[in-house]
N, C-alpha and C positions, 0 to 999 in steps of 0.2 A: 493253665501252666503248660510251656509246651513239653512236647514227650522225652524230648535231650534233657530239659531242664530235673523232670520228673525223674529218669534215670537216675542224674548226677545226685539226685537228694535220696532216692534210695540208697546208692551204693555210702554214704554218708551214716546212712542209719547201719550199716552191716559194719563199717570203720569203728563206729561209735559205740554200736550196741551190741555187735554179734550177731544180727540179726538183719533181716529186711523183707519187706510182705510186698509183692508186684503184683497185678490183674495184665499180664502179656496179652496182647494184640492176636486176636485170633479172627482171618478174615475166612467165612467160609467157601469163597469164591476160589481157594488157593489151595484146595486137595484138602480140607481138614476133615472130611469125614471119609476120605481116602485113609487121612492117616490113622484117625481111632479107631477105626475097622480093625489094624494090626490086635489090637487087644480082643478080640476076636478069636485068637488066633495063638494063644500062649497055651504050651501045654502045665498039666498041674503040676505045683512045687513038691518035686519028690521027696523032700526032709522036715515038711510039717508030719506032725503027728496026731494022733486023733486029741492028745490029749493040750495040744497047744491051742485047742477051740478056734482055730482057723481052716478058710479053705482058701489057699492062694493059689496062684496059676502064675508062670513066671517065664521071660528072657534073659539075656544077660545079654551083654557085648563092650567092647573093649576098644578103643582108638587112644590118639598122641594128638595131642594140641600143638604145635607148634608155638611159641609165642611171636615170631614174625608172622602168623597166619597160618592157616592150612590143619587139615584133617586127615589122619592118616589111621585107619582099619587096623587093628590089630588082632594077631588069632586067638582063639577063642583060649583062655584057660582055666581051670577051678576058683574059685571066689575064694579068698578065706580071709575070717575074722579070726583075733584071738579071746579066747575065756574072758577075759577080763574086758572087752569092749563089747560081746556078744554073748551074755549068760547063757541062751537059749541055742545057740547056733555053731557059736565058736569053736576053736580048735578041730574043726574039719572044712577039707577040701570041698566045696560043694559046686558040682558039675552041672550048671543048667544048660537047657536047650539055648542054642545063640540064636540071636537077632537077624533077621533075616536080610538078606541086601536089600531087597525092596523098601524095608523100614530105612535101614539107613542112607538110602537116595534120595527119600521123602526128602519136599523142602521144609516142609513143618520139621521133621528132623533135625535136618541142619540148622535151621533157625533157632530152636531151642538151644542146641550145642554153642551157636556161635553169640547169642545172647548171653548165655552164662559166661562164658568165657571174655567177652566184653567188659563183664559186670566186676570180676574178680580181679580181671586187667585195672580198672578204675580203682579200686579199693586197695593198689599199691602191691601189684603181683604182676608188674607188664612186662619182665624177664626173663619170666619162668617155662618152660615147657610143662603142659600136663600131663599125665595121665589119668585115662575118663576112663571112671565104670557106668555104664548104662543099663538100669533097672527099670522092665516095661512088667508091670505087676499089677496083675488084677485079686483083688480080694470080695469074696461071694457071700454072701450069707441067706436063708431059706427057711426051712422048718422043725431044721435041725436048731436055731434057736442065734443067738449074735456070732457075730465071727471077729478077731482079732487083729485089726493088720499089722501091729505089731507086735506079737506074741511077747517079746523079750520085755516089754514096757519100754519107762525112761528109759532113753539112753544116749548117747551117741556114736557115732561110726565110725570112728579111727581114721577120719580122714583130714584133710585139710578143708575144703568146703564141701557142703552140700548144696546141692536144689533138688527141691520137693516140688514137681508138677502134679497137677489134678488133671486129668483130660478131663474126667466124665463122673457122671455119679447116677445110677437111677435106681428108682424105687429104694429108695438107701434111709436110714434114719439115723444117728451117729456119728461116730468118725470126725470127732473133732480135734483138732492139731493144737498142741499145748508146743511151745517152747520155755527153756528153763534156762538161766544162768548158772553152768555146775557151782554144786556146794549151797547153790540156794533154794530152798521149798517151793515158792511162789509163782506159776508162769508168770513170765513178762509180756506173753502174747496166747491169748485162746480162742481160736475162731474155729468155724466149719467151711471148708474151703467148699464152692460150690459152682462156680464158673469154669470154662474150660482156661486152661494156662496160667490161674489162677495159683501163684508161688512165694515159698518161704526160701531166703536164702540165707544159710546157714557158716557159719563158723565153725565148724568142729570142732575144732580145738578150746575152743569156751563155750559151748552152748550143748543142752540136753535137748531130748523133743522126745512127745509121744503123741498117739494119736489112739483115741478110745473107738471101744469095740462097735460093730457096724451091725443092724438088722435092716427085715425090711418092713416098710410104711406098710403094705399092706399082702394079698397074697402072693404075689409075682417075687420072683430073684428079686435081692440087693446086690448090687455089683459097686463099686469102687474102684476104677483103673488109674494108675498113676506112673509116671515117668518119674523114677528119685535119678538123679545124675551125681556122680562122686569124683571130686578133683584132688589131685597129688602132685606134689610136685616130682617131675621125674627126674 
């Protein structure tokens, strides 16, 4: 099937379902191990706590979608969830280290930005201006025993869509991504993301997700780095 075609039935299954699962086109000849290096490179999430049994390291950063085209940087400002969409987190400003310009020059970069935003164009939203939060988040785990990447559980993010990138995964065991239709028990999709660009695209507005705790295979670090992208209408 070709990859236009492939696209158009994705964005069909997120219309339809709330949902849609891509394997993105990852050429290594094009800076990609330029770009996962950045995760590297996060320093650790200052609002985990011992007892959330995670160890995350985290980015943040912030740009304007235009919907004729075009990406525009925006300055960096506190993150905030409310209570009720964030049990764990919510109702505080939370201030992470930003995104470095290097990251956001990357073409892998942009390519992920301007493929989601293609995607959500397709699915009946090609009027809109965004705004994108960008989450480069790595999650560890070691000897200290599994780690959570998403401490809060079920839930969803307050936003209008999500996408959930996998860059990388090693010595990792775990970590498998559940989506839920709110109000109903059952995932309607559960896999272990394992490929690089390897993505879930999300509806917010109707769809739950979670993603189970992470160790590692054997004695070296588990790590788990992932790119979440958050769109809004602004």
């Amino acid at each position: 099937m070709p990859i236009e075609n492939l696209a158009l039935l994705r964005t069909q299954d997120i219309v339809k379902n709330g949902w849609a699962h891509q394997q993105l086109p990852v050429s290594v000849t094009d800076g990609w191990y330029e770009f996962a290096k950045f995760w590297e490179d996060l320093p650790i999430d200052p609002y985990v706590q011992p007892s959330h049994r995670t160890r995350r390291y985290r980015r943040l950063g912030r740009l304007l979608g235009r919907a004729g085209g075009g990406l525009e940087t925006l300055p960096d400002q506190p993150f905030y969830q409310a209570t009720d969409v964030n049990r764990v987190y919510g109702g505080q400003a939370r201030q992470f280290a930003p995104i470095t310009p290097e990251a956001y020059e990357n073409a892998n970069f942009q390519a992920a930005i301007a493929h989601d935003l293609s995607f959500i164009s397709r699915a009946g939203e090609i009027d809109s201006d965004w705004s994108i939060t960008v989450h480069m988040i790595r999650v560890a785990a070691g000897d200290e025993g599994t780690s959570a990447p998403a401490p809060e559980g079920r839930h969803s993010d307050g936003h209008d869509y999500v996408a959930i990138h996998l860059i990388g995964r090693q010595n990792c065991a775990g970590g498998v991504s559940r989506v839920f239709r709110k109000g109903e028990s059952e995932p309607l999709f559960e896999h272990t993301m394992s490929n690089p660009m390897e993505t879930i695209l999300l509806d917010d507005r109707a769809m739950e997700h979670e993603v189970t705790p992470i160790g590692p295979e054997g004695a070296a670090i588990a790590t788990r780095d992932m790119m979440i992208i958050d769109f809004e209408r602004a």
